[in-house]
One Martini backbone bead per residue (centre of mass of N, CA, C, O) as a GRO file, in nm:
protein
  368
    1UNK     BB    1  -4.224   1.855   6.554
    2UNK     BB    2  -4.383   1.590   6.507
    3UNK     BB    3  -4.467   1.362   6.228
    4UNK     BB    4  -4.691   1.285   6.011
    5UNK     BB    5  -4.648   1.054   5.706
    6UNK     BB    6  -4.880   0.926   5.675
    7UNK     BB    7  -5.153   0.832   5.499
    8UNK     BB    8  -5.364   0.915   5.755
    9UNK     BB    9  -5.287   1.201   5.710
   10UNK     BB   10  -5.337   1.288   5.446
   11UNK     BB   11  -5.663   1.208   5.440
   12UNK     BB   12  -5.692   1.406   5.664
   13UNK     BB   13  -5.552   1.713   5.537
   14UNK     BB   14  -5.724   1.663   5.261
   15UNK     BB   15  -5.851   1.868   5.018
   16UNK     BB   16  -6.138   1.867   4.814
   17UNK     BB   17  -6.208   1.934   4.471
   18UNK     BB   18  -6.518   2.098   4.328
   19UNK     BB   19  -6.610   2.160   3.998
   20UNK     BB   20  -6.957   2.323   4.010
   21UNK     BB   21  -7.030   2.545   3.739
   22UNK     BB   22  -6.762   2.742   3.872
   23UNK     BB   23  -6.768   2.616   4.132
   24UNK     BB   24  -6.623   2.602   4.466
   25UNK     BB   25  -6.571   2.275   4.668
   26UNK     BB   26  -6.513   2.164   4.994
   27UNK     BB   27  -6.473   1.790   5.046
   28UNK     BB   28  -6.406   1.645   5.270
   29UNK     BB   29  -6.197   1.402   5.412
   30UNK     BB   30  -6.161   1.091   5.499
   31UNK     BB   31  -6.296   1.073   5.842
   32UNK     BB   32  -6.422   1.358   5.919
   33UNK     BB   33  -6.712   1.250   6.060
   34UNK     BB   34  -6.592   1.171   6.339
   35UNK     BB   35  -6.463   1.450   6.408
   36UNK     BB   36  -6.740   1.552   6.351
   37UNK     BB   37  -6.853   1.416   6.626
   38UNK     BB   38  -6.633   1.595   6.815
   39UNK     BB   39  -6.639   1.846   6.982
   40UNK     BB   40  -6.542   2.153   6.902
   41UNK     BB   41  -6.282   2.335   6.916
   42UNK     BB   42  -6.341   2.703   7.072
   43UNK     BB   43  -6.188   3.033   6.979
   44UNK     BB   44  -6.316   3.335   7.070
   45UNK     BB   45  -6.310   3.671   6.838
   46UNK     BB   46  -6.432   3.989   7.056
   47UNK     BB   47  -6.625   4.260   6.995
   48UNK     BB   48  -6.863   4.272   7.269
   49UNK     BB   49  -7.152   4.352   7.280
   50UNK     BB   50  -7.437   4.311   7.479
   51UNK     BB   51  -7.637   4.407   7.209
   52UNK     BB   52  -7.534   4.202   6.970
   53UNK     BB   53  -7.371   3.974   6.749
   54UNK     BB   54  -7.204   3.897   6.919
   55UNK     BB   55  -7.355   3.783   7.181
   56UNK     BB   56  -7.495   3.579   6.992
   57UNK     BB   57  -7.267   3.402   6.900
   58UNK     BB   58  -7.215   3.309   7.192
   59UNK     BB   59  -7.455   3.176   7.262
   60UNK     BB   60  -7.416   2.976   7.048
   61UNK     BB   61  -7.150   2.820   7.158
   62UNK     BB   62  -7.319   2.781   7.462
   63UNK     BB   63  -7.536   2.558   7.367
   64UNK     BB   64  -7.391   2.365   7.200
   65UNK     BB   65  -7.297   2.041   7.171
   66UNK     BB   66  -7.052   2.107   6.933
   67UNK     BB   67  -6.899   2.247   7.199
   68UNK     BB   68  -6.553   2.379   7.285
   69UNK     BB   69  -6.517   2.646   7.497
   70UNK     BB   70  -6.216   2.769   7.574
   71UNK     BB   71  -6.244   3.075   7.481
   72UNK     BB   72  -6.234   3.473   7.505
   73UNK     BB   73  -6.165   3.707   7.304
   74UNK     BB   74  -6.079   4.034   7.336
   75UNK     BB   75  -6.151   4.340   7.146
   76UNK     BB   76  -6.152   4.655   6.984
   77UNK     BB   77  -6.463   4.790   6.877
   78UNK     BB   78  -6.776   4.789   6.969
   79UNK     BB   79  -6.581   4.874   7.200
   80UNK     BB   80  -6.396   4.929   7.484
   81UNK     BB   81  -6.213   4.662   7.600
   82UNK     BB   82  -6.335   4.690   7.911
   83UNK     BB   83  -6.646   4.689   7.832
   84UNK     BB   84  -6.634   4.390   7.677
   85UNK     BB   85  -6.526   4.234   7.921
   86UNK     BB   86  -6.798   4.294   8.098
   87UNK     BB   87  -7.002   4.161   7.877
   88UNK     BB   88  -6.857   3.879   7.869
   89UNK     BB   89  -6.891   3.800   8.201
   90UNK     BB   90  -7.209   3.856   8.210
   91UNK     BB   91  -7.300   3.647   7.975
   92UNK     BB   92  -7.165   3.424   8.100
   93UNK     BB   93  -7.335   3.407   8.359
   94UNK     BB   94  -7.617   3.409   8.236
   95UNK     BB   95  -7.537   3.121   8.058
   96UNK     BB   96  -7.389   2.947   8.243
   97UNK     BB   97  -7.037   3.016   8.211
   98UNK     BB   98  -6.831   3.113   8.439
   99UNK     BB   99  -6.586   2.896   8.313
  100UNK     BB  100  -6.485   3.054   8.132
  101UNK     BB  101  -6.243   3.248   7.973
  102UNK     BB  102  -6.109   3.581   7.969
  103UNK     BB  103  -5.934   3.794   7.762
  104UNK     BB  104  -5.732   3.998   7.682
  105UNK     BB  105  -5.683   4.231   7.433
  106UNK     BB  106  -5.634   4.443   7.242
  107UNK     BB  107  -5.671   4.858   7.211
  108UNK     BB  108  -5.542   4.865   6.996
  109UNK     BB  109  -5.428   4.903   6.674
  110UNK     BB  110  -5.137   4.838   6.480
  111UNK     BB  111  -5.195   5.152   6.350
  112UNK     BB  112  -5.489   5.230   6.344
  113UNK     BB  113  -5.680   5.531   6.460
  114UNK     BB  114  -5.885   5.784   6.541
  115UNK     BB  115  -5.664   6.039   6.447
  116UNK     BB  116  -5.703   5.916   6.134
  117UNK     BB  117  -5.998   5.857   6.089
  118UNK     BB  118  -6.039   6.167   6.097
  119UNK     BB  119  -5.839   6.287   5.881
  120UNK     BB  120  -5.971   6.118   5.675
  121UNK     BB  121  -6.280   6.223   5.674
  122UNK     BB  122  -6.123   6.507   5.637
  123UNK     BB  123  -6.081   6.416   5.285
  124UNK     BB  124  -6.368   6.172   5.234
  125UNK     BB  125  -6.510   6.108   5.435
  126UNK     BB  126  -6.698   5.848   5.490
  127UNK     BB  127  -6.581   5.498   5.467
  128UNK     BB  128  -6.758   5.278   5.610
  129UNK     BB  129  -7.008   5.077   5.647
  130UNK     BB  130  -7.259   5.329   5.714
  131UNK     BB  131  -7.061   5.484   5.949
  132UNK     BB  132  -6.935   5.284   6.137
  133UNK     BB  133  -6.733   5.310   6.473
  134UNK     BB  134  -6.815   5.233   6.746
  135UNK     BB  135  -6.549   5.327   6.980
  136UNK     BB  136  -6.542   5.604   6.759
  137UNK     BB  137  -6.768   5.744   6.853
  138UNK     BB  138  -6.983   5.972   6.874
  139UNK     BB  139  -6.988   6.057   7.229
  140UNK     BB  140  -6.859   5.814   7.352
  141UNK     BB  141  -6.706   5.588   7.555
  142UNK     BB  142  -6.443   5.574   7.731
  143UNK     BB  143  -6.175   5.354   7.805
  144UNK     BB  144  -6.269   5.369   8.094
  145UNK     BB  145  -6.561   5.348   8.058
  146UNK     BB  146  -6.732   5.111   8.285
  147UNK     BB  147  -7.042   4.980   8.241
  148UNK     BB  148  -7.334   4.795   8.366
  149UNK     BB  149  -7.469   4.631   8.099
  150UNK     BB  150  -7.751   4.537   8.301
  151UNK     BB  151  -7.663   4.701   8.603
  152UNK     BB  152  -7.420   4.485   8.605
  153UNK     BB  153  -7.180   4.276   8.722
  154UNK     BB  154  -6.954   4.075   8.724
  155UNK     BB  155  -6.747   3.841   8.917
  156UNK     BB  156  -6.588   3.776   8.725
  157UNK     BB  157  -6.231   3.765   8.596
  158UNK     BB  158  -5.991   3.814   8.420
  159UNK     BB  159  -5.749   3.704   8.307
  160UNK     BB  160  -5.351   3.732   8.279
  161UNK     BB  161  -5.354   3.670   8.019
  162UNK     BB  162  -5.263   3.746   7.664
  163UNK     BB  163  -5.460   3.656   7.449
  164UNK     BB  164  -5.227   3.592   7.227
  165UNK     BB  165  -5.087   3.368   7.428
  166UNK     BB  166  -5.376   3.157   7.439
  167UNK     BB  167  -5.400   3.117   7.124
  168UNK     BB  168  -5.111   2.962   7.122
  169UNK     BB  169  -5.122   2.769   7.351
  170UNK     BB  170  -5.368   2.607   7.238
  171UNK     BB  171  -5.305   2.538   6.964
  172UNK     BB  172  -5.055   2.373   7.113
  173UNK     BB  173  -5.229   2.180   7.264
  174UNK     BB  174  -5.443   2.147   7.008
  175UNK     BB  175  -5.319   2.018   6.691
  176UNK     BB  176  -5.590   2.053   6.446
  177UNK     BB  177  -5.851   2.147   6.629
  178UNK     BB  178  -5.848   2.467   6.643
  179UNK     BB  179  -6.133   2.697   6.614
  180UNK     BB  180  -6.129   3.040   6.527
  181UNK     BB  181  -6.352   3.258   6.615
  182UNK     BB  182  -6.368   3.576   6.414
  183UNK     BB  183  -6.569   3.896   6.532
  184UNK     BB  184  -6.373   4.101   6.480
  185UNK     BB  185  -6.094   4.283   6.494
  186UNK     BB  186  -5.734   4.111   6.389
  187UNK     BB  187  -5.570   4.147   6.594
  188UNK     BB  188  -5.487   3.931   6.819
  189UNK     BB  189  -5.425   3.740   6.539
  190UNK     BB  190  -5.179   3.895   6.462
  191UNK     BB  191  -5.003   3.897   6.714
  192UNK     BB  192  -5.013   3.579   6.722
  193UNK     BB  193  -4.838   3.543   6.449
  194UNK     BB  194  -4.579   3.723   6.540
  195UNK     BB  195  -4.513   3.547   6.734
  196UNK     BB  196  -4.655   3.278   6.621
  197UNK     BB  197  -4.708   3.109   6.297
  198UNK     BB  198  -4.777   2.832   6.326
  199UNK     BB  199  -5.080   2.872   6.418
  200UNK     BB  200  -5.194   2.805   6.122
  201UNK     BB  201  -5.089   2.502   6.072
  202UNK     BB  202  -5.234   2.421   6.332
  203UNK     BB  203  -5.495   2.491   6.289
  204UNK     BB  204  -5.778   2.391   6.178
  205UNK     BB  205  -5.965   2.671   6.159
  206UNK     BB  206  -6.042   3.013   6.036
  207UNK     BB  207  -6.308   3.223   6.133
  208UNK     BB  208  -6.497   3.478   5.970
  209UNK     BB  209  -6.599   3.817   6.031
  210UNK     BB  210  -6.535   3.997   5.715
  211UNK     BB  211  -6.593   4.211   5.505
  212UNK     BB  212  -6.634   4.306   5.123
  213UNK     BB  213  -6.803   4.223   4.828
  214UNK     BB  214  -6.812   4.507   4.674
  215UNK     BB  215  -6.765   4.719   4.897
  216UNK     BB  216  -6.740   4.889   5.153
  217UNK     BB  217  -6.566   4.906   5.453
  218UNK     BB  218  -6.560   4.688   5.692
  219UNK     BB  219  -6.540   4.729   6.018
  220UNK     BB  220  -6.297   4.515   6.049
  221UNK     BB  221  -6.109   4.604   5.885
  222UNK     BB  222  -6.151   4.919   5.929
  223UNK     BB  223  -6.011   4.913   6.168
  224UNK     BB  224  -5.780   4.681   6.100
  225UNK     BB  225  -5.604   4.620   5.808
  226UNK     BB  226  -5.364   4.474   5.884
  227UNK     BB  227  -5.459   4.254   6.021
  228UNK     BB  228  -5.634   4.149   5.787
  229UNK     BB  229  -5.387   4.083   5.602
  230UNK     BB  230  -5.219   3.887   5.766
  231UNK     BB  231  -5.459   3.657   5.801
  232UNK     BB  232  -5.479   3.629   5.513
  233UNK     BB  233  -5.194   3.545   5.431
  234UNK     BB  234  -5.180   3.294   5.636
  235UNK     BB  235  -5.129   2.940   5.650
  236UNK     BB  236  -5.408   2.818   5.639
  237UNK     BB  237  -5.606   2.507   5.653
  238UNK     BB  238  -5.858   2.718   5.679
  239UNK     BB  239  -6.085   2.927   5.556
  240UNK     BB  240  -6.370   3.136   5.631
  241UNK     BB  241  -6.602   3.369   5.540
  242UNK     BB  242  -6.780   3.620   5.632
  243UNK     BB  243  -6.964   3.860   5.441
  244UNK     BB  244  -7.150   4.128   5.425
  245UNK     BB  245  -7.344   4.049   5.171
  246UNK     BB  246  -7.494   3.781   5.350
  247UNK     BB  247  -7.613   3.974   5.565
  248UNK     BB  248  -7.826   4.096   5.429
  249UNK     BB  249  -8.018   3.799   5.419
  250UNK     BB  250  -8.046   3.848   5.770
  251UNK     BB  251  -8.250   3.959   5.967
  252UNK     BB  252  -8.321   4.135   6.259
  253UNK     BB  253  -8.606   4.099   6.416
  254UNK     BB  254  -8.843   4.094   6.608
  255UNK     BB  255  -8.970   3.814   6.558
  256UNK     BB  256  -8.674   3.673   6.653
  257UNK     BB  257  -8.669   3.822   6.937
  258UNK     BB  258  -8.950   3.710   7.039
  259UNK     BB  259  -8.871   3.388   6.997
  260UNK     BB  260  -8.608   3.382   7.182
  261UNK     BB  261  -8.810   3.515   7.430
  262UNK     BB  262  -8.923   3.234   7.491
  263UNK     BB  263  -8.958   3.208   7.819
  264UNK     BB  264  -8.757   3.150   8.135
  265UNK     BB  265  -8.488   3.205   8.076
  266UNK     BB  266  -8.197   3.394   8.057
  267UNK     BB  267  -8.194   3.371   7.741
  268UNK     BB  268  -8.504   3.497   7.734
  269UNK     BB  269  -8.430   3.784   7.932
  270UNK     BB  270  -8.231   3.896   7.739
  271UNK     BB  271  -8.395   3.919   7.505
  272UNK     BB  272  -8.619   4.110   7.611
  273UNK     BB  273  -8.435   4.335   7.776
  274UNK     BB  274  -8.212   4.394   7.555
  275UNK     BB  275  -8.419   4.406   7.268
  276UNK     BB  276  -8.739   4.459   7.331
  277UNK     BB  277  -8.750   4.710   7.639
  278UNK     BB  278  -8.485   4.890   7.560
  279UNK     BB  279  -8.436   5.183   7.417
  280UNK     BB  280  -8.116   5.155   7.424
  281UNK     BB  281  -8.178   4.871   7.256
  282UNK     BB  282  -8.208   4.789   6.935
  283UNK     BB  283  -8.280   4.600   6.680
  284UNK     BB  284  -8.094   4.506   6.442
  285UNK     BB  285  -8.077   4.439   6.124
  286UNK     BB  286  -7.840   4.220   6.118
  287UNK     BB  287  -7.652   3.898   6.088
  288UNK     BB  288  -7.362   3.823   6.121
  289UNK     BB  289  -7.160   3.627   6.338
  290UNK     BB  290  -7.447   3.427   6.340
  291UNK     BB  291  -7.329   3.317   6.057
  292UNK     BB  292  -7.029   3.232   6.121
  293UNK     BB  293  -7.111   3.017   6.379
  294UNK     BB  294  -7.343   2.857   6.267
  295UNK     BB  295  -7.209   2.725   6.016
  296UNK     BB  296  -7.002   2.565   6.183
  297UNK     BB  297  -7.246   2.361   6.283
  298UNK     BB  298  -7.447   2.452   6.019
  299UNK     BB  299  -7.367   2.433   5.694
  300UNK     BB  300  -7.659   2.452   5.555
  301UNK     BB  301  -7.721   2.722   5.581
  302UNK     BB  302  -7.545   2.712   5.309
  303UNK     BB  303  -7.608   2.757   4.989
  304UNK     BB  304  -7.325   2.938   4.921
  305UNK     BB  305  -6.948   2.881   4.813
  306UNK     BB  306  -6.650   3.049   4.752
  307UNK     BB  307  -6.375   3.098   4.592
  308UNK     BB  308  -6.111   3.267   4.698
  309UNK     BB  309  -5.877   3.583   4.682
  310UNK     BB  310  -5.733   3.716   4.960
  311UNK     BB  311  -5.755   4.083   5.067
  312UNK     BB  312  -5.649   4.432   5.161
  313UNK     BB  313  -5.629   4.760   5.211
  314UNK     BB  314  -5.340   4.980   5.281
  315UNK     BB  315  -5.316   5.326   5.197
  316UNK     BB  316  -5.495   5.537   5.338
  317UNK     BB  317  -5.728   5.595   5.236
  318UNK     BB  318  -6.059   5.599   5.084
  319UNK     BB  319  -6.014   5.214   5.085
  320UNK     BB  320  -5.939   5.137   5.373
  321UNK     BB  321  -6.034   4.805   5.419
  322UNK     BB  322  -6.055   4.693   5.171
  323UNK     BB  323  -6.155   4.453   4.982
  324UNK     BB  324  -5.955   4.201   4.790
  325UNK     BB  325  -6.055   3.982   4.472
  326UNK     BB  326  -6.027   3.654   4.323
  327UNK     BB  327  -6.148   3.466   4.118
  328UNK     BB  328  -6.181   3.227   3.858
  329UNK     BB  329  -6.157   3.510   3.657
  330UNK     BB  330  -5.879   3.575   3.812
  331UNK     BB  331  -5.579   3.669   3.883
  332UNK     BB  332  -5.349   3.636   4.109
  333UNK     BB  333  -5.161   3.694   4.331
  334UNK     BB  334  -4.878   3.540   4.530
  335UNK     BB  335  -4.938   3.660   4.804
  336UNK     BB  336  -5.208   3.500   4.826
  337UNK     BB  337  -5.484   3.333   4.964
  338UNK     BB  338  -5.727   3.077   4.975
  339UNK     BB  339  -6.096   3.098   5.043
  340UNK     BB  340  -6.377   3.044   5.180
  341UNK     BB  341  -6.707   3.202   5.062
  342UNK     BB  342  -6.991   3.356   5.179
  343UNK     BB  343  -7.308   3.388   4.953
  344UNK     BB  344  -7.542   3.241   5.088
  345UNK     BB  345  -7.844   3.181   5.211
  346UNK     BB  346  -8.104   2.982   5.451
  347UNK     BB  347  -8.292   3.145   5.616
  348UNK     BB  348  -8.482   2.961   5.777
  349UNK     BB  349  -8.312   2.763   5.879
  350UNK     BB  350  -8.113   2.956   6.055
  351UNK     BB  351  -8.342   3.067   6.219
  352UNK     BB  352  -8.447   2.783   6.333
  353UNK     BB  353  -8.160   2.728   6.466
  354UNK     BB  354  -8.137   2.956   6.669
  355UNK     BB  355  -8.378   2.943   6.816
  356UNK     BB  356  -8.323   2.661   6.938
  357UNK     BB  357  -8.100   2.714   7.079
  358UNK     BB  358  -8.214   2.942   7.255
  359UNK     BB  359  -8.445   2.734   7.400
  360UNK     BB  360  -8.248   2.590   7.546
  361UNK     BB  361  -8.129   2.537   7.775
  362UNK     BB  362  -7.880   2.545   7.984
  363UNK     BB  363  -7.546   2.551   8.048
  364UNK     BB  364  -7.372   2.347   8.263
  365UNK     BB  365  -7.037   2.279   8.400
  366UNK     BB  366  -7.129   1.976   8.486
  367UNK     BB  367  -7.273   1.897   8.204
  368UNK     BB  368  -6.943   1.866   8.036
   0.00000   0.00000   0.00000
């Protein structure tokens, strides 16, 4: 790969540090105001339930005009990947986006299993941030049992490249530019750093939602922690982390779901009949994924954020998927990595943006 080791270039890549309070911030550097002025370039990879807080991070990836949505890659979490992708290609359909290309990509984790983590459970009790269990649910459909989301099909169909491959292929094809948004567990990015390593180093930002500061292990990391501790621990050049705690500011109320739920569009109708509507479709109590993606485009919402170095407990006990973390008053081990953690929200600002996002028309394939 030809390198550029130009001044302008040194300028482009390099990240300043400033330390106020204790608290370290990282800001842009020179330049970087033209490139955020051109839509960003996103792979999201998501376990997306139709009735989620995946399902809202798409929407708001679809909606937002600072968005250049190359594709989504899906993985088993909060339902078994075959279901995640009728989910996804039928969200794409409402949202008239069925332009979108849709990957499978992993049905199960690295290494942990359902036979494992009950296992671990009949010796330690539940262990799960909740005890969710998403795809692994007592009573659950199994992974070939595949619902029509809201009563229907989508039309269109996933591509034939697997996740991995597509995420290693767009990154290679836009060198710097592409941000991986990942809001489900991460197998599908382990994979593909497995198999291309180089995928970090060229990657823009690695945006996660999972992991959780001093709390039980969040559901995507406790899906597959093999998975969550390569990906932290891989040399991205910029990562950013949404941890269980930040979401915790976020309410998901009946209030907010009836905001975007006003008016006549697809996804406001979406918005009443399954969230409003359906008695088995509950409104969620918290908004997880669309503090992730939402950051990325309007960076304000987040009202603090620190520097930490993050890995994740892999010993198969009782705090496997445990997040392990280092501020800056302790010394980390040699093989972590540091990343940007968001620690509060601006819970109004992100609602108000979130609500607008949703209430603006659809777009359409050929409007962009």
């Amino acid at each position: 790969m030809k390198r550029d080791t130009g001044l302008d270039s040194v300028r482009r890549q390099t990240r300043v540090f400033i330390l106020m309070g204790g608290l370290f911030f990282f800001v842009d550097p020179p330049g970087s105001s033209q490139e955020r002025s051109q839509p960003i370039k996103v792979i999201v990879d998501t376990d997306l339930g139709f009735a989620s807080d995946d399902a809202m991070a798409l929407l708001i990836l679809l909606q937002s005009d600072k968005v250049d949505l190359l594709g989504v890659t899906v993985v088993t979490g909060n339902d078994w990947l075959e279901q995640e992708i009728a989910n996804s290609l039928r969200l794409l359909e409402i949202a008239g986006r069925p332009d979108v290309p849709v990957y499978a990509g992993s049905e199960r984790p690295l290494v942990n299993s359902q036979e494992e983590m009950l296992r671990r459970e009949a010796l330690f009790g539940e262990t799960s941030d909740g005890g969710y269990k998403g795809a692994w649910r007592d009573g659950g459909p199994g992974p070939r049992e595949v619902r029509p989301p809201d009563g229907r099909f989508a039309t269109g169909q996933p591509e034939p490249d697997p996740a991995a491959n597509f995420i290693i292929a767009t990154v290679r094809r836009y060198p710097g530019e592409v941000v991986l948004a990942a809001i489900g567990p991460l197998t599908n990015v382990a994979l593909a750093l497995a198999k291309d390593p180089e995928i970090a180093s060229l990657a823009r930002e690695i945006v996660i939602m999972g992991g959780g500061i001093e709390s039980r292990p969040e559901f995507n990391f406790w899906m597959d922690p093999e998975a969550a501790r390569i990906v932290l621990r891989a040399p991205w050049r910029r990562l950013t982390l949404t941890p269980l705690d930040i979401c915790e500011q976020a309410p998901f109320t009946r209030e907010v779901a009836t905001a975007a739920a006003e008016g006549d569009s697809p996804i406001a109708r979406y918005f009443a009949e399954t969230f409003l509507e359906r008695a088995e479709h509950p409104v969620s109590p918290l908004m997880y994924d669309q503090i992730a993606v939402l950051s990325l485009l309007e960076p304000s919402v987040i009202s603090r954020v620190e520097e930490m170095w993050l890995d994740v407990e892999i010993d198969h006990g009782a705090s496997y998927g445990a997040t392990l973390f280092w501020d800056q008053n302790r010394k980390p081990p040699t093989q972590v990595r540091a990343g940007r953690v968001h620690i509060d929200l601006d819970y109004p600002r992100f609602v108000e943006t979130f609500i607008e996002l949703m209430r603006r028309p659809v777009h359409s394939p050929d409007a962009r």
